[in-house]
SEMI-190382 format. One record per residue (C-alpha): x, y, z; residue number from 0. Coordinates in steps of 0.25 Angstrom, whole numbers. Layout:
% SEMI-190382
X / Y / Z / NUM $
...
END
This chain:
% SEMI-190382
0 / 0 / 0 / 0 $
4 / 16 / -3 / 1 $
11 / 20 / 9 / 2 $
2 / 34 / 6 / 3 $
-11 / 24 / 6 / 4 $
-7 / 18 / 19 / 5 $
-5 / 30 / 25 / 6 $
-19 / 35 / 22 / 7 $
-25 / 22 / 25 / 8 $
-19 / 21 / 40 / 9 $
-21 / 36 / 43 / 10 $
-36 / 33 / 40 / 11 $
-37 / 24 / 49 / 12 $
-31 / 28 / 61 / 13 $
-40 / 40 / 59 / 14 $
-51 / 30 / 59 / 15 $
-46 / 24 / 71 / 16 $
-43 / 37 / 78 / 17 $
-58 / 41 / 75 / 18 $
-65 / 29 / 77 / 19 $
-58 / 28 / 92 / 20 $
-63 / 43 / 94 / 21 $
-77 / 39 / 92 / 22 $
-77 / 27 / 99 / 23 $
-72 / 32 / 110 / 24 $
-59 / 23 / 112 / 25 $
-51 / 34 / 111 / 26 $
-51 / 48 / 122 / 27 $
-44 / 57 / 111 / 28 $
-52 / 67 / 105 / 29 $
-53 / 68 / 91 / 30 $
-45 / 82 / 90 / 31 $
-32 / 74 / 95 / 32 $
-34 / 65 / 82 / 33 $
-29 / 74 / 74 / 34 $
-16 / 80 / 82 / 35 $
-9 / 70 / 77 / 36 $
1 / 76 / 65 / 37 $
-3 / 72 / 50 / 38 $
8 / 64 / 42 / 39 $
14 / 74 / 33 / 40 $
19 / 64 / 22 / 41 $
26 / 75 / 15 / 42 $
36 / 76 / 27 / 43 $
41 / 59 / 25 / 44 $
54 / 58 / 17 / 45 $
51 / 55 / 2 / 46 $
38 / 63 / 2 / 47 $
32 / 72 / -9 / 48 $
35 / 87 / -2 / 49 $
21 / 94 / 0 / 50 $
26 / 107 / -5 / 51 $
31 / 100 / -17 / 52 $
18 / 94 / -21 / 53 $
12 / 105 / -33 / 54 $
-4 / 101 / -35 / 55 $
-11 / 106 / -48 / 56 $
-27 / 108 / -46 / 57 $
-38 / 114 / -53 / 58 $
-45 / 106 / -63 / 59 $
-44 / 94 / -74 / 60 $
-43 / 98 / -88 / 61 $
-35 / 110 / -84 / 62 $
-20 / 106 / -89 / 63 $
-17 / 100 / -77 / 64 $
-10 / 87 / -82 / 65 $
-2 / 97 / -92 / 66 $
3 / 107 / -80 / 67 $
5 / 92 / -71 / 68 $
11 / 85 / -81 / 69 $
22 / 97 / -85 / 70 $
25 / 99 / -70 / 71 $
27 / 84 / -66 / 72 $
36 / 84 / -79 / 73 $
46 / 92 / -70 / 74 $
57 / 86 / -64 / 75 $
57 / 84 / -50 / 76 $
41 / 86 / -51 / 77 $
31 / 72 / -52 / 78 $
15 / 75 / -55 / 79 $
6 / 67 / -47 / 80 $
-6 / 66 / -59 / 81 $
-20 / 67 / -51 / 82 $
-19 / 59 / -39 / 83 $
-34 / 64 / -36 / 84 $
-30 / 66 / -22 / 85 $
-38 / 81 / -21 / 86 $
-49 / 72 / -28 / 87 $
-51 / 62 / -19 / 88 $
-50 / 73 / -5 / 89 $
-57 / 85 / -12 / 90 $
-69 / 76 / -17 / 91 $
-72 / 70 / -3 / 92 $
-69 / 82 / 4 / 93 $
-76 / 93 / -4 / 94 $
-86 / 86 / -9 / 95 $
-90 / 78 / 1 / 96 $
-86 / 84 / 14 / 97 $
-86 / 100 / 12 / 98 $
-98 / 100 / 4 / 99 $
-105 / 92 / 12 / 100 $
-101 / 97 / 24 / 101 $
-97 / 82 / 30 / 102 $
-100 / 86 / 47 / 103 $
-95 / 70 / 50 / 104 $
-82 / 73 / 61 / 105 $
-77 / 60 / 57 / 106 $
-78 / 63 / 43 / 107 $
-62 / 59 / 37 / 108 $
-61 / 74 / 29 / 109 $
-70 / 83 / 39 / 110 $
-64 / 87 / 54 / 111 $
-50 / 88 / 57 / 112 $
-45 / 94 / 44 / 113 $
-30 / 94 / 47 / 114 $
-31 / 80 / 48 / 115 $
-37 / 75 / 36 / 116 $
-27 / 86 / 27 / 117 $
-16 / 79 / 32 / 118 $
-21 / 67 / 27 / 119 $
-23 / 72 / 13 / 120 $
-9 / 78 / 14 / 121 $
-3 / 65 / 16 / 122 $
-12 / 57 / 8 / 123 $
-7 / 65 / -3 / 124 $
9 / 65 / 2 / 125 $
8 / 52 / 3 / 126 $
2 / 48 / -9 / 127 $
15 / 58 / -16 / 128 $
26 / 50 / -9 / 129 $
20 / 37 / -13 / 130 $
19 / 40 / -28 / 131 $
30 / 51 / -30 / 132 $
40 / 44 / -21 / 133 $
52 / 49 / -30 / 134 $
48 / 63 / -31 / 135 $
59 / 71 / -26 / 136 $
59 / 79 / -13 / 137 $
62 / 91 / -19 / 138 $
51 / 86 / -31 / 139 $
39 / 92 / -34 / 140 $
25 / 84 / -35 / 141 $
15 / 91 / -45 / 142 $
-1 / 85 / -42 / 143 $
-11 / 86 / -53 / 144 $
-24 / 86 / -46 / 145 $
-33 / 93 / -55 / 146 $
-46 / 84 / -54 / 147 $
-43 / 85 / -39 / 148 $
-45 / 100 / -37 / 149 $
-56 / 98 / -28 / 150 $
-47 / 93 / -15 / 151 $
-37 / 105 / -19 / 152 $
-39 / 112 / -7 / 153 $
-37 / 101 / 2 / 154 $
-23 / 95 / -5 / 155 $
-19 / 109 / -2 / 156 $
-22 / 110 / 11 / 157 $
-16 / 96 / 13 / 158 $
-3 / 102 / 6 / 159 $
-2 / 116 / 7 / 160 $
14 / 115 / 4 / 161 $
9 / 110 / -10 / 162 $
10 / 118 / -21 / 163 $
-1 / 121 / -30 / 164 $
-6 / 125 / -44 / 165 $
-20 / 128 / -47 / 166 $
-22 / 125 / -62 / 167 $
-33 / 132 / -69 / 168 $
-40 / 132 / -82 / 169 $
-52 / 137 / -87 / 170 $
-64 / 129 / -82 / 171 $
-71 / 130 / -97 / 172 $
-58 / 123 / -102 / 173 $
-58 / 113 / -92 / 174 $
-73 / 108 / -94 / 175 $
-70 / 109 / -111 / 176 $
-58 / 100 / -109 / 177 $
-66 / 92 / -100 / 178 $
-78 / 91 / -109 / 179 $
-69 / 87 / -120 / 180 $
-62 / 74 / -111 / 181 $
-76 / 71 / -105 / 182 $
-82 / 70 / -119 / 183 $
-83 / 55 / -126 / 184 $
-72 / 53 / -133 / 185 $
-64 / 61 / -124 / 186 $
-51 / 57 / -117 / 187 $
-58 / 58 / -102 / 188 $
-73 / 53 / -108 / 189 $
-71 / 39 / -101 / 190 $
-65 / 43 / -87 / 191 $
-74 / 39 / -78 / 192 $
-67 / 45 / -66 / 193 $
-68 / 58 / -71 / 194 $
-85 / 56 / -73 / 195 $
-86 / 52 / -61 / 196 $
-78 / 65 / -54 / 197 $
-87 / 73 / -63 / 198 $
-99 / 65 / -59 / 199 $
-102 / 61 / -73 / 200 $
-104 / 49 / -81 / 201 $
-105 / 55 / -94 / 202 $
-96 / 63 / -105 / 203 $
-96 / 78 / -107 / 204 $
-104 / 74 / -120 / 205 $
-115 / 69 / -113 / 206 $
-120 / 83 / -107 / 207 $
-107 / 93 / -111 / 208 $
-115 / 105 / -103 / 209 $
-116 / 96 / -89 / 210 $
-102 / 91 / -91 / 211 $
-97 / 108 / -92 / 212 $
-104 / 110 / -79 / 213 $
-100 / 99 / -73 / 214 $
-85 / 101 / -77 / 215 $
-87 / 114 / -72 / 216 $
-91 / 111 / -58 / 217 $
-78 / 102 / -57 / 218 $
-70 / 111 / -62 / 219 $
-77 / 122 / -51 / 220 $
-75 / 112 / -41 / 221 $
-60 / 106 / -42 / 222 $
-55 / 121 / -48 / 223 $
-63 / 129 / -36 / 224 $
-55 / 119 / -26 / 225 $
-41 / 121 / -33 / 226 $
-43 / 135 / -33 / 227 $
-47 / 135 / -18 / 228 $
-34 / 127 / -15 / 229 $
-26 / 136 / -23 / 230 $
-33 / 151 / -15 / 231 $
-30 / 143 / -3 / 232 $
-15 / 136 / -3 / 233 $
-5 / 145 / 3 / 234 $
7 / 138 / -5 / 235 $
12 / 138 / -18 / 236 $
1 / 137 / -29 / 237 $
0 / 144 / -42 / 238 $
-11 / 144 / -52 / 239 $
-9 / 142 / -67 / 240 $
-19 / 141 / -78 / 241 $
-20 / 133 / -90 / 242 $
-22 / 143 / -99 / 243 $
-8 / 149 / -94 / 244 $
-3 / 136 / -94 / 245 $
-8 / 134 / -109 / 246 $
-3 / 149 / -114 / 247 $
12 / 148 / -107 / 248 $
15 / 136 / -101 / 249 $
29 / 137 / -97 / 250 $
27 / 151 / -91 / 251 $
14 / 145 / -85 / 252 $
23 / 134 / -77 / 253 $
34 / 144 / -75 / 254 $
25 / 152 / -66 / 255 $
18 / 139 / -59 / 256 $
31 / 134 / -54 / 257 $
35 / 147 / -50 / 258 $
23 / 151 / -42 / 259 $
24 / 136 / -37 / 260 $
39 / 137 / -32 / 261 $
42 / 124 / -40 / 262 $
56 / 126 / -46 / 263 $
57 / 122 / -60 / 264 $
67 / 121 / -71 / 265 $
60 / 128 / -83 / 266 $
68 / 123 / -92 / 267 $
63 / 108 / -88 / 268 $
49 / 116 / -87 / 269 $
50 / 121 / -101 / 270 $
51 / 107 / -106 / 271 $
40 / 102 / -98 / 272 $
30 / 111 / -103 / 273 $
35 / 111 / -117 / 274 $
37 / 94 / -117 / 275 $
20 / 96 / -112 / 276 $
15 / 107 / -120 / 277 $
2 / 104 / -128 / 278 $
10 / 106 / -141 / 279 $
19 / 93 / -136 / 280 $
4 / 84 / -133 / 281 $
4 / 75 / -146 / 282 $
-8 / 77 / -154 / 283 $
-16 / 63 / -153 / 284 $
-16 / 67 / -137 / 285 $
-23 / 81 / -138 / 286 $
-35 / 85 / -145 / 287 $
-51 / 87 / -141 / 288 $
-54 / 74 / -133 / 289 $
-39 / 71 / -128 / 290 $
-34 / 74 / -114 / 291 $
-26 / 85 / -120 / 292 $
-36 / 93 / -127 / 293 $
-33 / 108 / -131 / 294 $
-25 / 114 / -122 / 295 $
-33 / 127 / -127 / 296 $
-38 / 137 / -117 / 297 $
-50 / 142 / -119 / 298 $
-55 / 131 / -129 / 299 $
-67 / 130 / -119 / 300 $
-73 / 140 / -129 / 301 $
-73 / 130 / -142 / 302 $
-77 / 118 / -132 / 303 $
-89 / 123 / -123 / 304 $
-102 / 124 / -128 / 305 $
-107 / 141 / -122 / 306 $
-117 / 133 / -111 / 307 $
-104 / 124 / -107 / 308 $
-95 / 137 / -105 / 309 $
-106 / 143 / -97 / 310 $
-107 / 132 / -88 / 311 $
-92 / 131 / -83 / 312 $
-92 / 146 / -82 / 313 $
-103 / 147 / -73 / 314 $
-99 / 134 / -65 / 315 $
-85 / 139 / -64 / 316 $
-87 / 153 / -63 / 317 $
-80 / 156 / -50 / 318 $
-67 / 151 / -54 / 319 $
-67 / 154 / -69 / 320 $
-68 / 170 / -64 / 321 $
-57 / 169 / -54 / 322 $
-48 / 159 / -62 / 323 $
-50 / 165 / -77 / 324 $
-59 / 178 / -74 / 325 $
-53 / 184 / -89 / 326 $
-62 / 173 / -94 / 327 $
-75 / 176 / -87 / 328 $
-83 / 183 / -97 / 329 $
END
């Protein structure tokens, strides 16, 4: 068994124990001193990923994320951790289940003794980086992809406030056109069952294009809103890059990330990375309407969206379209 699985698995249950002794009475400890204990900070064992050298990427799918993660874990020294799902799997339960719903059970795992449960995920994910990165040098740099787990942003932050962050954005009509395009049959995504089932949906986009809009669009709000929540709120390093910035001058565009980042880079060795991954390097049976690699053309919303389509996502996402794009708001 993963020593990260273990660990998890015998922390569970000696909180279990802990509590099923409190409520049964065998033990006099009150519940406060359950937590006095100190969390486990995997991060501080030798041969662990160091927190402050972990740089998450959130926002939202479709947004160039695999580009941006694939050039920066093509940097020496650096290793990219593709969608471990990890915000997913916490931010789910927690937001959708607990926050909303206002879960008022004490023994609930993710409700009372906050501090606690933080740790938790904070080791969850330390581990998890030592098991699978082991050779990752002390003084490397691990880059997470977590696009499609946006919605536990605020709560990997909070676990790992050393961590860097970049808050990747693109605009919301893009996203859904690009998404329509991969959700529609024939398209590279059309059969991914696992991404149906996220969006609640058994169906193509070509089965009702105008309720898959609105629906991408309230997943976009959701995961985007909570990366940008994250992002107001992380005191450390973080810097927010666009992909139409990213699009119009990519070198320049990385440049400035690592910069704002603290990460130091060689640009020459930068210079080859974004040139060996430019869109004009893609071959042209891999990229095309239909392909995961589709345009690459900002603002093509405007030939793929019917004028109903485009109004729903901009209603939908008003709020963060006008503070993330406001030149765009008409």
């Amino acid at each position: 068994m993963p020593v990260f699985k273990k660990n998890i698995i015998v922390e569970l249950a000696r909180g279990a124990r802990a509590y099923l002794k409190v409520d049964a009475g065998v033990t006099r400890r009150p519940r406060e001193e359950l937590n006095e204990r100190p969390v486990r900070d995997a991060g501080a064992e030798a041969g662990a990923v160091r927190p402050e050298n972990i740089v998450w990427i959130f926002g939202s799918g479709r947004s160039g994320s695999t580009w941006l993660s694939t050039m920066m874990g093509d940097i020496e020294g650096h290793a990219l951790w593709g969608e471990p799902w990890v915000g997913a799997l916490f931010g789910n339960y927690y937001y959708r289940g607990v926050h909303e719903r206002k879960h008022k059970s004490m023994h609930f795992i993710m409700g009372r003794h906050r501090e606690t449960w933080i740790g938790s995920i904070r080791n969850f994910i330390l581990d998890g980086a030592r098991a699978i990165f082991p050779a990752l040098p002390q003084d490397g740099y691990l880059i997470i992809k977590e696009p499609n787990g946006s919605i536990g942003a605020p709560l990997m932050m909070e676990a790992l406030p050393e961590s860097r962050m970049v808050l990747l954005a693109r605009d919301p009509r893009d996203v859904v056109a690009s998404a329509m395009d991969a959700r529609s049959e024939g398209g590279w995504n059309y059969k991914n069952n696992r991404s149906m089932y996220l969006e609640g949906r058994k169906k193509s986009s070509s089965d009702d294009p105008d309720g898959f809009a609105e629906g991408r669009a309230k997943r976009y709000l959701e995961g985007m809103g909570k990366a940008k929540e994250a992002y107001d709120a992380h005191q450390g390093r973080k810097v927010l890059i666009k992909y139409e910035e990213l699009r119009a001058d990519t070198l320049g565009t990385m440049k400035r990330m690592y910069s704002t980042l603290g990460v130091p880079i060689n640009e020459e060795e930068l210079a080859r990375v974004v040139e060996k991954h430019s869109w004009e390097n893609i071959p042209e049976d891999k990229k095309g309407e239909g392909k995961f690699y589709r345009k690459a053309s900002p603002g093509g919303w405007k030939d793929d969206l019917t004028p109903e389509q485009a109004e729903a996502v901009e209603r939908v996402t008003a709020p963060l379209l006008k503070e993330l794009y406001p030149e765009k708001v008409g």
